[in-house]
Phi, psi and omega in degrees: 000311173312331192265351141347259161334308154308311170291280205286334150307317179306283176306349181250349170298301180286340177291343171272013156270347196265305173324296185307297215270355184257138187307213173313297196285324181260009162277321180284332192278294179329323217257358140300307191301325193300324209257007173257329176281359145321258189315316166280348158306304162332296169290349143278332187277352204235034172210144181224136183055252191277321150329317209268314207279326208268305196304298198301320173299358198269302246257291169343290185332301209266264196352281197291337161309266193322330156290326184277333172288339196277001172278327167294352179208024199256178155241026186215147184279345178315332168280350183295309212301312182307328203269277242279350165281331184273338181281335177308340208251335161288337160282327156316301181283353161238041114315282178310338178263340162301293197298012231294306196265336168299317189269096157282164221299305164345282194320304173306315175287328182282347176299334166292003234226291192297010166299304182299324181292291197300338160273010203243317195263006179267317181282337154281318180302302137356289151313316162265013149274327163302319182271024130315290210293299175281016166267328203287309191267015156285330190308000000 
């Protein structure tokens, strides 16, 4: 439960910061991520066994789409960064759904884990382009 709780502090701290400091793209993009982490609550709460691991690899997956279209058209490396933590964590869970019995749970369970680096570096990254952005236009 702390550790919920913990996640979800982590996630709305960073989405207002992305939010104040971040342009267009990278507000519509946080308000993926807010709106993926929506949806696996939801899917824990309302799924069970195999139904739970198959929404959530839905919902990851569909994630690392929208990162990966914003890597094709961002001008800031944060999405590169966001896709690529984020793809750890979509080959885990379809390891882990290949794999039921070779990948133990532990493994599966660490997939969730690269959530936090891929929100830590979409918000620093966030951050140091807002202030790029306003040393270019003092200039």
């Amino acid at each position: 439960m702390l550790t919920a709780i913990g996640f979800w502090l982590f996630l709305l701290c960073a989405y207002a910061i992305v939010w104040i400091n971040g342009d267009r793209e990278a507000r519509i993009f946080v308000n993926l991520v807010l709106l993926a982490a929506i949806l696996t609550a939801l899917a824990m709460v309302l799924t069970r066994g195999n139904a739970h691991a198959l929404t959530v690899f839905a919902i990851d997956a569909a994630l690392l789409a929208a990162a990966l279209f914003f890597v094709g058209r961002s001008r800031s490396y944060w999405p590169i960064w966001f896709a690529g933590f984020q793809s750890i964590t979509v080959a885990s869970e379809l390891a882990r759904q290949l794999f039921p019995h070779q990948i133990p749970s532990l493994y599966g369970a660490m997939a969730s884990f690269w959530a936090i680096p891929a929100l830590l570096s979409m918000t620093v990254a966030v951050v140091r382009d807002n202030r790029l952005r306003h040393r270019a236009t003092r200039r």
